[in-house]
C-alpha positions in Angstrom: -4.3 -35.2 -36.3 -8.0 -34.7 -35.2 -6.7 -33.2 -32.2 -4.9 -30.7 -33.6 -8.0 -28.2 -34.4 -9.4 -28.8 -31.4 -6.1 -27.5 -29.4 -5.9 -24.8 -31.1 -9.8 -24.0 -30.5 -9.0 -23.9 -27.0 -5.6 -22.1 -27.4 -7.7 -19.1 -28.7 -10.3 -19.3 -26.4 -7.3 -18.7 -23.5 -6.0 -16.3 -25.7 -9.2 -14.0 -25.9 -10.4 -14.6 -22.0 -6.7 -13.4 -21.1 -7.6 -10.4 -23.5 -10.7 -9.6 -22.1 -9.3 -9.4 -18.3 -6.6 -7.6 -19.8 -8.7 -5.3 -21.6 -11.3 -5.0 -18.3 -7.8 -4.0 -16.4 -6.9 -1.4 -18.4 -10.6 0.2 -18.4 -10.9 -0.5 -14.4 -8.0 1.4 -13.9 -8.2 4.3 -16.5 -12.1 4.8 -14.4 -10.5 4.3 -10.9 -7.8 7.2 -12.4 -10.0 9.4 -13.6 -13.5 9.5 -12.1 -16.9 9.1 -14.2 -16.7 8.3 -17.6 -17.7 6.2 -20.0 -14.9 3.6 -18.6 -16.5 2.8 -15.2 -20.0 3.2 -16.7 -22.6 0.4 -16.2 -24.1 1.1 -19.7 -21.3 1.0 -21.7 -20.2 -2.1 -23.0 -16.2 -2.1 -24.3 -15.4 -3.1 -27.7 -11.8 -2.5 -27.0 -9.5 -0.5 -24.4 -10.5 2.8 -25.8 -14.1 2.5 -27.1 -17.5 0.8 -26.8 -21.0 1.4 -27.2 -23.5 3.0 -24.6 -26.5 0.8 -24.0 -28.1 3.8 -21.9 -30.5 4.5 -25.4 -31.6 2.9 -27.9 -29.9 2.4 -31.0 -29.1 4.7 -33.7 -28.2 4.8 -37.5 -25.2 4.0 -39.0 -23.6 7.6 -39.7 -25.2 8.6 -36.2 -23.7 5.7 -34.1 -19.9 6.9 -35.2 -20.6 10.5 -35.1 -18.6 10.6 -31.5 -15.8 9.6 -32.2 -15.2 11.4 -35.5 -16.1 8.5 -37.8 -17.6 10.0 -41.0 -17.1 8.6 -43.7 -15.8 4.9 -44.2 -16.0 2.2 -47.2 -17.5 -0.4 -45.1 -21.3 0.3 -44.6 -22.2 2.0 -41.2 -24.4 -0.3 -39.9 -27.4 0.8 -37.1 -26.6 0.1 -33.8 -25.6 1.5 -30.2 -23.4 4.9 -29.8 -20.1 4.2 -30.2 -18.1 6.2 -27.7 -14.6 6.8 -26.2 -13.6 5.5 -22.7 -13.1 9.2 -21.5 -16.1 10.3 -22.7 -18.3 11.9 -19.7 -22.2 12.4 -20.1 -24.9 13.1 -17.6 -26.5 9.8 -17.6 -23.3 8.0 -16.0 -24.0 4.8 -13.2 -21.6 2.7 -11.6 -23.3 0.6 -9.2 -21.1 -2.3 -9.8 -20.0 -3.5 -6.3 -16.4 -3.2 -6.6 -15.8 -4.8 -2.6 -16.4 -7.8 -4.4 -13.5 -8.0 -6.7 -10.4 -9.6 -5.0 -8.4 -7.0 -2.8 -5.3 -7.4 -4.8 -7.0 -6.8 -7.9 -8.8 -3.6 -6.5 -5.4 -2.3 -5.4 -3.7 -2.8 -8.5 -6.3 -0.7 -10.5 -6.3 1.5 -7.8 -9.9 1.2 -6.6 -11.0 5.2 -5.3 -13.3 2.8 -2.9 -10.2 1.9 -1.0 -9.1 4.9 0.0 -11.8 6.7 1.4 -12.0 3.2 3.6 -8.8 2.9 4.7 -8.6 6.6 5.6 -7.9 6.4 9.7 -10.3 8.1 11.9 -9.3 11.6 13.4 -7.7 12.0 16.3 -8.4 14.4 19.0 -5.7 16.7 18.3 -6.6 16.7 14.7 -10.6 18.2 15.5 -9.9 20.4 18.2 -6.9 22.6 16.6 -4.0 20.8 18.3 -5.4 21.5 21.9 -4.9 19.0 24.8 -5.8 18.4 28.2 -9.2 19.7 29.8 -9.1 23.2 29.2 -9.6 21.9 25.6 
């Protein structure tokens, strides 16, 4: 019977760590998709799979840190704290510097990783740079 708690403590901790790389997936791939935003950002910290809060500046009030995603007005208090923003949103301050070669290959071609592809690209050949001309008069 003592057990029994303690199982289940570590049932929900598996539960929320399959979540969060669950979660990271989705947001991975949605950036990979896309392009910059808010998604692939190194500043923004996800709260779920469609928002999160910018850490790029510092922290706002209540009413302020809602305002961009059309939160107004709520009956639980607004309490101060980061911007609260949407995976897709895009902003001039954006940095990814996150060195995605070092995520497991399989991984980075199931979220598609834009990285990949402008690797894996083959070189071109000489009939691709000189117009289709051959031979030494080309």
């Amino acid at each position: 019977m003592r057990r029994q708690p303690s199982v289940q403590a570590r049932m929900a901790e598996a539960a929320e760590r399959r979540e969060r790389g669950t979660r990271q997936e989705v947001l991975d791939t949605f950036y990979h998709q896309r392009g910059p935003c808010c998604a692939g950002c190194d500043w923004w910290h996800s709260i779920s799979s469609l928002v999160g809060e910018c850490h790029q500046s510092a922290m706002v009030g209540g009413a302020e840190r809602w305002a961009a995603i059309g939160i107004e007005n709520v009956s639980m208090p607004l309490r101060a704290g980061h911007v609260i923003t949407e995976r897709a949103h895009v902003c001039g301050q954006f940095k990814d510097e996150f060195d995605w070669s070092s995520l497991p290959l399989p991984y980075r071609k199931q979220i598609g990783d834009r990285t990949l592809a402008a690797k894996s690209a083959p070189p071109l050949n000489r009939s691709e740079t000189d117009g289709g001309r051959h031979g030494p008069e080309a």
